[in-house]
Each structure stands twice: as C-alpha cells, then as structure tokens.
N, C-alpha and C positions, 0 to 999 in steps of 0.2 A: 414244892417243885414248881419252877415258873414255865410259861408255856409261850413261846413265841409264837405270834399272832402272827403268818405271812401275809393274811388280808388288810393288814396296815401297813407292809413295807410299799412303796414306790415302783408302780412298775417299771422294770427296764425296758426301752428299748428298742424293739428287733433291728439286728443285724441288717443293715442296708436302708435304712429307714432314713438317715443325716442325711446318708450320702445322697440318694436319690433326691432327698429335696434340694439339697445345692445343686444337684442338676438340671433339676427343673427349673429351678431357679436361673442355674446360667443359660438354659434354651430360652430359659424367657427375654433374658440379658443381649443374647447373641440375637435373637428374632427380631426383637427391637431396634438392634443396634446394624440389622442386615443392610436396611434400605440406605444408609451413610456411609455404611464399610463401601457397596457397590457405586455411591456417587462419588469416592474419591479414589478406586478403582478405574473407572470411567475417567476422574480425571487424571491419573495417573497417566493412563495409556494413553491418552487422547496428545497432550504435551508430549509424552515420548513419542507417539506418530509425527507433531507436526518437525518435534526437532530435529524429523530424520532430514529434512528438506535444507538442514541450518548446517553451511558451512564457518565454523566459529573461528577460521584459522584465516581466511579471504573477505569473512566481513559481508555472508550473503546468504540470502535466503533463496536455494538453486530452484524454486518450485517453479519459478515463472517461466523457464527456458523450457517448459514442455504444457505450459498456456496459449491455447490458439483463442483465436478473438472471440468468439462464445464464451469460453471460459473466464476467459479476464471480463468481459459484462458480468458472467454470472456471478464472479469474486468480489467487484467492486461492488454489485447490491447488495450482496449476502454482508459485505462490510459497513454498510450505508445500516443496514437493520440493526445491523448491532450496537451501533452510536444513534442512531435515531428509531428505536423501539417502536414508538407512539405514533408514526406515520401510518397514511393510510394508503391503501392499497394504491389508488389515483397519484396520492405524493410520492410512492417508491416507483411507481411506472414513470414517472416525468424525473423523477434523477434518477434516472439508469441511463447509463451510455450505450446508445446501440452496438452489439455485439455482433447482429448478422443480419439482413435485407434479403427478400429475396427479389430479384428482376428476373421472371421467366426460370432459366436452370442457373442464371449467374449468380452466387452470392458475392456482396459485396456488404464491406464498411470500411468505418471509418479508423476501426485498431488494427493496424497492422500484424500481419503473422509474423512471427520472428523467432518460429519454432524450430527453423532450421540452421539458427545459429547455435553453431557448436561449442567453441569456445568461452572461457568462466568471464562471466559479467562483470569484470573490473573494469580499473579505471585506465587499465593500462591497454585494456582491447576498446575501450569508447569509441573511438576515434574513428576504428577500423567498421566497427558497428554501424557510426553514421555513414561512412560512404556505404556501407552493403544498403542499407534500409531505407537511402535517400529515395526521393518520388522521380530522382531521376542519377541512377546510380551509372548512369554512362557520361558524364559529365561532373569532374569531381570537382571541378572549379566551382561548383554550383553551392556549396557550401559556404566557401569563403568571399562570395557575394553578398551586397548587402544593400536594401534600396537607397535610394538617394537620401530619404527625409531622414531627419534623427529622431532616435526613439520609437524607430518601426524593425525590429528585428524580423528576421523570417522562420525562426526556430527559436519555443520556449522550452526551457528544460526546468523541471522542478522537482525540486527535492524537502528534505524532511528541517535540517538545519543550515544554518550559517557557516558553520566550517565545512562541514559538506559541500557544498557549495561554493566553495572554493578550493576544494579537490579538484571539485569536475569543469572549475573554470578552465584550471589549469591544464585538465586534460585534453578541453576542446580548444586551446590557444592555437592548436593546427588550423585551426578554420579564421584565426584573426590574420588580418590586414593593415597597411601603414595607414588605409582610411580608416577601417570597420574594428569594432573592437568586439570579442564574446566580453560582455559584460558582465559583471558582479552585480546581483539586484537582489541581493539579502539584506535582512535586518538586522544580523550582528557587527557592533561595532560602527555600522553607517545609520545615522540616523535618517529619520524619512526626508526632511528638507534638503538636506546633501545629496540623498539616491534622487531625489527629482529634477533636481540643479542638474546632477550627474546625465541623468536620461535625456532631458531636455537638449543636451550640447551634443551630445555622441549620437554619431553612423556604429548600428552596431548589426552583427551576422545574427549572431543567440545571444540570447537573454536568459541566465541563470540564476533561480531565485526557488524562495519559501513561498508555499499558497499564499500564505498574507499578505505580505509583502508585495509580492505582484499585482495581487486585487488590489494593493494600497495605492499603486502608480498608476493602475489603469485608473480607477476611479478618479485620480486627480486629473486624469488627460496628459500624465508626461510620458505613459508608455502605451503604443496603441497595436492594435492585433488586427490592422486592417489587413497586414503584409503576411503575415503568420500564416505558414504553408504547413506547419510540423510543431505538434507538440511530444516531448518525452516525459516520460515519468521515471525517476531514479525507485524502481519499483524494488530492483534485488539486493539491494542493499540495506544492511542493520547495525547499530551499533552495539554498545560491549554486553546491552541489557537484551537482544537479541528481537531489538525491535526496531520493523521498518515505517516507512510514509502513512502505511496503513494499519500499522496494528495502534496507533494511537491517535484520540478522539481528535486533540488540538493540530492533529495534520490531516487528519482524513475529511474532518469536514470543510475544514477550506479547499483543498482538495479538491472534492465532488463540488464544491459552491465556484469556484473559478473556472473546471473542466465545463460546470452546466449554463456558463454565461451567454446569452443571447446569441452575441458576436461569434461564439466559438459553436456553441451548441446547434445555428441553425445552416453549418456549412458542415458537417457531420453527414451530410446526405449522401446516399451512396452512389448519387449519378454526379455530381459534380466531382466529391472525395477532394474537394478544395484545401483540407487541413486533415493532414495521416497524426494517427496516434501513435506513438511507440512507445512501448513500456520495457526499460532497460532490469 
C-alpha cells in the first residue's frame, strides 16, 4: 500500500497572492509613470487655453485686442526669454520696451493703448485702425503725407512674411499718393539690390516689410527712420500653422533687434513720445 507524501507536493498559492503582486506592480508602473502623465496634462491644457485666443476662420490670434501697454512689454520679454534663455537679468532689462513711465500721477509711453478698439483686427478694418490710432487723429490727411526726401517714410509696419506683407500693402494703399507711395519692403521675391534701388528713388507715406529686411535697408543707408513718427506690429495675425510674428525665433528676434535700435529705441521716451508703438 503506497502512501502519498503531501510534504513533497508543491505548495499552492493563496488566493490573491498573483493578483496583488500585479498590482503592486502597476502602483509601481502608474507612480512612476505619474510625474509624465501630469507634464503632458499640463501641456495638454496649457495649448487648449492659449487656443482659446485663436480665431482659425479670420487668421488671428484676438489676445492682443484686450493688451494695454504693460502687458504687451510684459509679453514681448516673456517672449524675448524664451528665444534667448541664456540672457542676463541686465541684457533682458536693456531689450525690454518700455511699457509704462511714471511722470508724477501721468503714466506715459511709448505703446499705444488700443484696447478700445472693438472691431476684429483684419485687414479689411487696418485702414480705419490707423486713422483712430494716428498721433493725430483729427487730421486724416496726415497719413497720406509724406516728407520731402526719399526713403524716409513716416510710419513702419512689420510683419512676419513677404506675402503678408503685401496683404497689408494693399490694405494701406488708402494712404498712397500720385507722389508718396506705401511701399513693399519685403524680401520675397525682391531681391536686396532692387528694394534699395527701389528705396533710394521713392517718396514714400509707410514702409511695409520683414524685421530683416528692413534692418537690411537701414543698415545700408537707403531707408532711414529719421522721419518715423509710428511704428506697427502686425501682432494679431497667424498663419495656417497657428503661428504669429512672435511665436517664432527667426521673427521675433529681429523683431526685438530692429524695435531696440538706437535711432528708434532712444525716442521711446515718454516726454517727447516722438515714435507711438502700435501693435495691430
């Protein structure tokens, strides 16, 4: 008679024992895996917050139309930091545009408020934009004035590309004259030796162009900013990738490098206000 030894079979088991360890296992998994889940959570939201700002049907990013002058300084550094990281506290304070002054109880500078226009920032209200925002909005011939010398326009307008920029040519051709022209001062298509030919011969009102490109003609002496009462930034405007002037490096830093030029940068002061900002 044989006798089966249970002290040699294999213990089984207990009931919950797998299970638990798979779950420890995936607490482990899931703990690990917490601090990633919550950074692309973060970005998740963060994108669907700014997209709230993005009309994708008008071609605009509406945040600007409720930025008063502190804000837009505060935006343009905060955008300065993020294309140029490595700066030091002293190089982010020297490219920053002032956003506000105090004289006594007067605040003053040099970006214009334009938080009370109501109307969507196309190209089909521009027009109507510059005469409300001009530095002298009682006098509308003032626009399609233009000084004597060639290639001293009185108003730069800048934007992100070359066919852009001749959108908005088109849209300010209300303010051209049989003398004065709003000039094309992009580098699509024109190459640099024709736009300086080009600046050189022409009486022009505005001057519409790409950071570079403009830095291109000043630096060579055939467009000069002695006369430059008004600069604009085509600020609310994006294309199909839902990106404007400033969401990207190769605009934003010529951008801030042209905005901080000598010429422009030390007429910024807010008792003279000799050159208004406006950021469309």
């Amino acid at each position: 008679m044989s006798v089966t030894d249970n002290s040699l079979k294999e213990p089984r088991p207990l009931n919950g024992s797998s299970s638990k360890k798979r779950k420890a296992s995936n607490d482990h998994d899931h703990t690990k895996d917490a601090p990633e889940r919550r950074k692309k959570a973060k970005s998740k939201k963060t994108k669907s917050s700014n997209d709230d700002h993005l009309d994708l049907d008008a071609g605009l990013n509406t945040a600007f139309a409720a930025m008063n002058p502190p804000l837009v300084a505060d935006f343009l550094a905060q955008k300065t930091r993020r294309f140029e990281p490595d700066l030091s506290a002293p190089e982010q304070e020297d490219r920053r545009i002032p956003g506000m002054t105090q004289e006594g109880h007067k605040v003053e500078t040099a970006i214009c408020d334009t938080t009370s226009w109501e109307k969507p920032r196309t190209l089909e209200n521009l027009a109507d934009f510059m005469r409300r925002f001009s530095t002298a909005p009682d006098d509308p011939k003032r626009l399609s004035s233009a000084p004597k010398k060639k290639g001293h326009p009185h108003t730069i307008f800048i934007t992100a590309a070359g066919l852009r920029a001749a959108d908005l040519t088109r849209a300010l051709r209300t303010f051209q004259t049989r003398d004065a022209a709003v000039a094309k001062l992009f580098a699509k298509h024109i190459k640099l030796k024709e736009a300086l030919e080009y600046v050189k011969s022409t009486r022009m009102t505005i001057g519409v162009g790409t950071p570079m490109r403009l830095a291109d003609l000043v630096d060579a002496e055939a467009l000069s900013l002695d006369k430059v009462n008004r600069i604009v930034v085509d600020s609310s405007y994006i294309d199909i990738k839902k990106r404007g002037i400033f969401d990207m490096r190769e605009t934003l830093l010529p951008l801030m490098a042209f905005l901080n030029r000598p010429a422009l940068k030390d007429r910024y002061d807010a008792a003279s206000r000799s050159i208004q900002l406006l950021f469309y």
